[in-house]
C-alpha positions in Angstrom: -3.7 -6.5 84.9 -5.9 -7.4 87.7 -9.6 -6.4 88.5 -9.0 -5.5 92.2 -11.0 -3.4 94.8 -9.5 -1.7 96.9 -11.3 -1.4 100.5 -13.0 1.6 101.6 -11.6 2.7 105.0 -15.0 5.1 105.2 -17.5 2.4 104.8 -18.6 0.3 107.6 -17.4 -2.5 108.4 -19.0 -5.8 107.9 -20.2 -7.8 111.3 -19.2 -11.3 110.6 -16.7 -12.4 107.7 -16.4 -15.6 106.3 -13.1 -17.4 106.9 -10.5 -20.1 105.1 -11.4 -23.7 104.5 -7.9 -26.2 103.8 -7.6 -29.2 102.0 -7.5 -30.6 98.5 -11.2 -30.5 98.6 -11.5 -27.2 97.0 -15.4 -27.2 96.3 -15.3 -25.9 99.8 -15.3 -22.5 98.5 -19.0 -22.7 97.9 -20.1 -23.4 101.0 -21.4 -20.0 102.6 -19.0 -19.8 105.5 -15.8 -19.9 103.3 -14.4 -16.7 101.0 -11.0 -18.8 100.5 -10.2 -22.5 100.2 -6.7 -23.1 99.8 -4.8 -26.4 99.0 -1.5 -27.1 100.5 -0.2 -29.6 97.8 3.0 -31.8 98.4 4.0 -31.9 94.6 7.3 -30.9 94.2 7.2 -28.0 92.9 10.8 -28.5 91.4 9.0 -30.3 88.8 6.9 -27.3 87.6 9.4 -24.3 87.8 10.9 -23.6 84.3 14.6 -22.5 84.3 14.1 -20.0 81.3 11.9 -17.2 83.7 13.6 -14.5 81.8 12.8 -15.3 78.0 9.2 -16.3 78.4 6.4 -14.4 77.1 3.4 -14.2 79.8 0.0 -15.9 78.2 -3.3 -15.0 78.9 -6.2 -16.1 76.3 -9.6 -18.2 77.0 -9.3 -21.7 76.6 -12.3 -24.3 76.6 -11.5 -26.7 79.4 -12.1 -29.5 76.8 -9.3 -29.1 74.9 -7.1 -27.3 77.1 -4.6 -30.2 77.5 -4.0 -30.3 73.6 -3.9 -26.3 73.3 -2.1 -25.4 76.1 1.0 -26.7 75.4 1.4 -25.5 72.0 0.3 -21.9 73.4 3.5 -22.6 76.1 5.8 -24.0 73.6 5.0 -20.9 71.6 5.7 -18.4 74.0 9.0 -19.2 74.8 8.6 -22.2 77.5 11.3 -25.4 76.9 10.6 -29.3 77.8 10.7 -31.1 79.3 9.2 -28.5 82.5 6.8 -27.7 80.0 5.0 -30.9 79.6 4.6 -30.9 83.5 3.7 -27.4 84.0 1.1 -27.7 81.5 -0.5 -30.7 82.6 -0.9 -29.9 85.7 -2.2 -26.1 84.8 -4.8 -27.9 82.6 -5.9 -30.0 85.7 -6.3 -27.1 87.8 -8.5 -25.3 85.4 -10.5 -28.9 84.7 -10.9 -28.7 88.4 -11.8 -25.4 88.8 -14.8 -25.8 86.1 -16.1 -28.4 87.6 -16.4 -26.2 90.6 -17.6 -23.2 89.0 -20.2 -25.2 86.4 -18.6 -23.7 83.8 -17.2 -25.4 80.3 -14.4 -22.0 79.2 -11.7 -20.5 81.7 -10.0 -16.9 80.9 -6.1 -17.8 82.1 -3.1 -16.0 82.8 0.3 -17.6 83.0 2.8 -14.6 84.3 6.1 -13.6 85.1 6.0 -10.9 87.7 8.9 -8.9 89.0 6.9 -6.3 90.1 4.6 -5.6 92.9 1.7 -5.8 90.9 -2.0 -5.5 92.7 0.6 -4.7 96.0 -2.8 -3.0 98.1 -4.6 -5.5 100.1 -7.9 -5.5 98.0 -10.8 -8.2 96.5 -11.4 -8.7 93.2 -14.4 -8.0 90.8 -14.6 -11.3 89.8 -17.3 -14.2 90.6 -13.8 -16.4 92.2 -10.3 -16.7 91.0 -7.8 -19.4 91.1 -4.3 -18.3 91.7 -1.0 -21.0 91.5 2.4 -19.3 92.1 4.5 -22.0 90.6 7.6 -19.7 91.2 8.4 -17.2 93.6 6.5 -16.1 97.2 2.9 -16.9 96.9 -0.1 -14.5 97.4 -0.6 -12.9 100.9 -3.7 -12.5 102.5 -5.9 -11.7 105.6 -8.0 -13.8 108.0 -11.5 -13.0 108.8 -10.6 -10.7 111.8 -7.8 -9.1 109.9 -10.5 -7.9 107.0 -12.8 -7.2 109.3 -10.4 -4.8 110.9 -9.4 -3.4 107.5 -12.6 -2.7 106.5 -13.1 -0.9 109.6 -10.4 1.1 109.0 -7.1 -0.3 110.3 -3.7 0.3 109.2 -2.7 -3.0 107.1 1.0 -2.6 108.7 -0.6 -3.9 112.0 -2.3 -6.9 110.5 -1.1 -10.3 110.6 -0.6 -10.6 106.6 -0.3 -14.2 105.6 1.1 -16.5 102.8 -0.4 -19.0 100.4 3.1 -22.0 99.7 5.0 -22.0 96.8 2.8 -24.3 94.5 0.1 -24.2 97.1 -3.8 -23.6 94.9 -6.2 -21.1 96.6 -9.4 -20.2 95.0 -10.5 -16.5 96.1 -13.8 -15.7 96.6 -14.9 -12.0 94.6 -17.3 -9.3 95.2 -19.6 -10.7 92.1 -20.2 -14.1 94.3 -19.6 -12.8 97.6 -20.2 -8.9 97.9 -19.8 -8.8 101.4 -16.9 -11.1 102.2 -14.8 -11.4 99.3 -11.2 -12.6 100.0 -9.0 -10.2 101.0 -5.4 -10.2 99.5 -2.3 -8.6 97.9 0.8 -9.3 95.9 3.6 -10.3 97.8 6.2 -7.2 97.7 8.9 -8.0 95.5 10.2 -4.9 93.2 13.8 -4.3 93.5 14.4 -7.3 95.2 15.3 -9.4 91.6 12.6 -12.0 92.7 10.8 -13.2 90.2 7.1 -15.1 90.1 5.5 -17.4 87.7 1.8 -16.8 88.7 -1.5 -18.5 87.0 -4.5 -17.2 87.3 -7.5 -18.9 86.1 -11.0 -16.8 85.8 -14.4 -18.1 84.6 -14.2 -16.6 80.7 -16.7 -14.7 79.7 -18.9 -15.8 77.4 -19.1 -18.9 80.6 -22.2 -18.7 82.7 -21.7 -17.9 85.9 -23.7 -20.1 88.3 -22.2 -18.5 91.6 -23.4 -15.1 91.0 
């Protein structure tokens, strides 16, 4: 399940909020002005969707990034995942979460790999975390707000008259969270799916927790 926050209408809201940085250069979440750096990647995603949704088990365990690339795919193959989708999937999960060490100065990840059906963390909310990559591999992507829109949330607003937007299919954002960035954490939600038959394959990649946490 995820740590989330969910906005206090009451409190005030802040006067500036930080805003999204694009491109594959995702150390741009650090920089001050950014709470969410998103990477609109041109893979195929195709190449990463596994046709067996149904009759996987979801995975969540902490890896060290060393040796991610040899234990992941055991850990997948284990759960119920079939090559050769596997083999791609898992390579490029295990470059994501090399990536996002290297970002976060940190040598173990907490990860998630998940089939979702559900609405899950459906409020618009930030998370209690110091930042969080997310990859939907399958399935609408997370939504989330701009710097006015969670300004205007904060303040207050009803969320049905904000502009909600949509990380791609495949697409890698890395969220900033109220442990890095108590006053402009990224704002976002699970996309609405229940009773729709839509399904997601989300990862979700945390610093562990026995990692230090340079960000704080």
């Amino acid at each position: 399940m995820l740590s989330c926050y969910i906005p206090d209408p009451l409190s005030a809201a802040p006067t500036t909020r930080s805003d999204v940085a694009w491109g594959s250069d995702l150390y741009a979440i650090a920089d001050p002005t950014s709470s969410l750096a998103i990477w609109r990647r041109s893979t195929a995603t195709a190449a990463f969707s596994p046709r067996n949704l149904s009759q996987v088990d979801d995975l969540s365990d902490e890896f060290a990034v060393a040796t991610l690339a040899f234990d992941l795919p055991k850990r997948m193959s284990d759960a119920g995942y079939e090559t050769p989708g596997m083999d791609a999937l898992a390579s490029d999960i295990a470059s994501l979460a090399t990536r996002f060490s290297q970002i976060m100065d940190i040598d173990r990840v907490a990860l998630r790999l998940e089939v979702v059906e559900t609405d899950a963390c459906r409020r618009l909310h930030a998370d209690y975390v110091t930042a969080r990559l997310i990859c939907t591999y399958v399935g609408p992507g997370t939504q989330w707000l701009d710097a006015a829109d969670a300004v205007a949330l904060a303040a207050g607003a009803d969320p049905e008259t904000l502009t909600i937007r949509e990380i791609g299919t495949g697409d890698v954002a890395i969220f900033k969270g109220r442990l890095w960035s108590p006053d402009a954490p990224a704002i976002h939600r699970s996309p609405p799916i229940a009773g729709t038959g839509v399904q997601r394959l989300v990862l979700v990649i945390d610093p562990a927790a026995a990692s230090p946490i340079a960000h704080a």
